[in-house]
N, C-alpha and C positions, 0 to 999 in steps of 0.2 A: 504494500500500500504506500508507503513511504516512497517509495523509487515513482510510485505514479502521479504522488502530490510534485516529488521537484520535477519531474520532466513535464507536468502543468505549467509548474511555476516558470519554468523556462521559456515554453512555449511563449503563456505569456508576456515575458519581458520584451522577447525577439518583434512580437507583434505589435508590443507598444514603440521600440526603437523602431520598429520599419516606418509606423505611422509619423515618429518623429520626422525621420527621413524624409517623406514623401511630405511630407508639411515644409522641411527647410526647402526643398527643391520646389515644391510652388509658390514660395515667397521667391526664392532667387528668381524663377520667372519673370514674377510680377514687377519687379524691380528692372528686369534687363529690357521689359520691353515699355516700362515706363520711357525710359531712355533712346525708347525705337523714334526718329522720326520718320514724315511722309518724305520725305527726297530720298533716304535712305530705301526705302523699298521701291519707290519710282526708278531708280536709277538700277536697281537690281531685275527690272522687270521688262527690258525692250524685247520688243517682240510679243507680248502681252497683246491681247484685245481688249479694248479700255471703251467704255463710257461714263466722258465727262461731261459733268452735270455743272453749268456755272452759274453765279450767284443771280444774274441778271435771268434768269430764265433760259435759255439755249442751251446747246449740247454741242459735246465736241465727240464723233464717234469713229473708232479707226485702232491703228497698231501703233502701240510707244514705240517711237523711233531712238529716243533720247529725253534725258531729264538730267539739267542741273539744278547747280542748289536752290532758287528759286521758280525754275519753271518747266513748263514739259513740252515737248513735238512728238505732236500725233498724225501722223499718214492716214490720209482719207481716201474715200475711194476719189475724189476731186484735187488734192494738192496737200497739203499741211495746213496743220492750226500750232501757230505758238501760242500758250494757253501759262499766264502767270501763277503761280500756285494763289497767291494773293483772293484768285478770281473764282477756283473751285470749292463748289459748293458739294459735291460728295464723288468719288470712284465709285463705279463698279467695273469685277473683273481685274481688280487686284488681289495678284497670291500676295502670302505671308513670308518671301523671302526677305532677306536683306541685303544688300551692299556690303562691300568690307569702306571703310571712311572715303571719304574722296582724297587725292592728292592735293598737293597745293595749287596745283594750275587748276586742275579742274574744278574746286571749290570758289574757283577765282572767277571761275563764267558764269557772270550772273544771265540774267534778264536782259540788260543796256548789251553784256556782248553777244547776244542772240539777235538781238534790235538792229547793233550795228551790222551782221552779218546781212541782212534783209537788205538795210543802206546800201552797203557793197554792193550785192546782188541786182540793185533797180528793179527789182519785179513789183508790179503792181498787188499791190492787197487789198484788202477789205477790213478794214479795225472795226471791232464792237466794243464800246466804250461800256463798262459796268453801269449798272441800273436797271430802270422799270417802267418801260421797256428798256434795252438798252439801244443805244443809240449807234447807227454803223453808218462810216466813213468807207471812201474809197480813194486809192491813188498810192502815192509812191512813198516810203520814208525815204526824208532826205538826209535829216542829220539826226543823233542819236548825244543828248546829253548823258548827264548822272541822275538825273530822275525825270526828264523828257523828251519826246521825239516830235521833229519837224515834220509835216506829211503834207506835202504838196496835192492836193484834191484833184481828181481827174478820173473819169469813169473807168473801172479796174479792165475793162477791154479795151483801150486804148494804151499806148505805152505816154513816159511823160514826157511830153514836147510844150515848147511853150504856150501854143494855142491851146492846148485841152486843159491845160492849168485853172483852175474856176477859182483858186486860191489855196494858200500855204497857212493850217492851224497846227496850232501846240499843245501835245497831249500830255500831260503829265503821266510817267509809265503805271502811278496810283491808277488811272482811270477804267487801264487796258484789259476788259476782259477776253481777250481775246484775237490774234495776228492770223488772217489764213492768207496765204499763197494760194495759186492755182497751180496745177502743171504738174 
């Protein structure tokens, strides 16, 4: 009798340590992905089928092509959407991977050098500026500050020449829900 009360008592200890265990391992969970952000899994996920849902009402729906630290490109069946994190309002069709950190250059590409790459580029776009509704622009970035871009106005099928110019506004990049290309 004796031998069957300790190999009891044993048992039980072992069951109460496991439950220890399995208690400190889902706190350390909860803690590591307290620490998870959204770029960290954007940037783990190209290739990904995404719908984005942004704050002003529209969608941006297609494959992550790329995401740095503040923003994502998404390949549509029509062209790309540069899409500000700032502007989404919920993913679907995001897994639960992660990224290992970014490097320092790449940490370093915000929003403005995504913006500027479009400048480079001259391709005509289509801006939806955040709101209700939100508000869409058309024509070329010109120039690319630290928190705004020049966009010379001109209908996004025309290339920019001076006569299609209807005029040149200033977006503060706060505004931008949203960059698509065509093409």
């Amino acid at each position: 009798m004796r031998w069957d009360a300790l190999f009891a008592d044993l048992e039980a200890q072992l069951d109460a340590a496991a439950d220890d265990v399995a208690a400190m391992h889902a706190e350390r969970v909860r803690a590591e992905v307290a620490g998870v952000e959204l770029r960290d899994r954007l940037r783990a996920a190209p290739g990904q089928r995404l719908v984005v849902r942004l704050d002003g009402g529209s969608s941006v729906e297609g494959v992550l092509s790329a995401a740095g630290p503040d923003w994502l490109l998404v390949r549509e069946a029509t062209g790309e959407a540069l899409v500000p994190l700032a502007a989404v309002a919920l993913l679907q069709g995001l897994t639960r991977s992660l990224a290992a950190p970014p490097g320092v250059v790449e940490g370093r590409l915000g929003l403005a050098s995504a913006l500027r790459g479009l400048a480079r580029d001259r391709s005509p776009v289509t801006v939806w500026l955040r709101g209700h509704p939100p508000l869409v622009l058309t024509g070329t970035v010109d120039r690319v500050g630290a928190d705004h871009l020049d966009l010379a106005q001109h209908p996004v099928d025309e290339p920019r020449r001076q006569g299609a110019v209807r005029g040149v506004v200033v977006v503060p990049v706060g505004a931008l829900g949203c960059v698509r290309r065509s093409g």
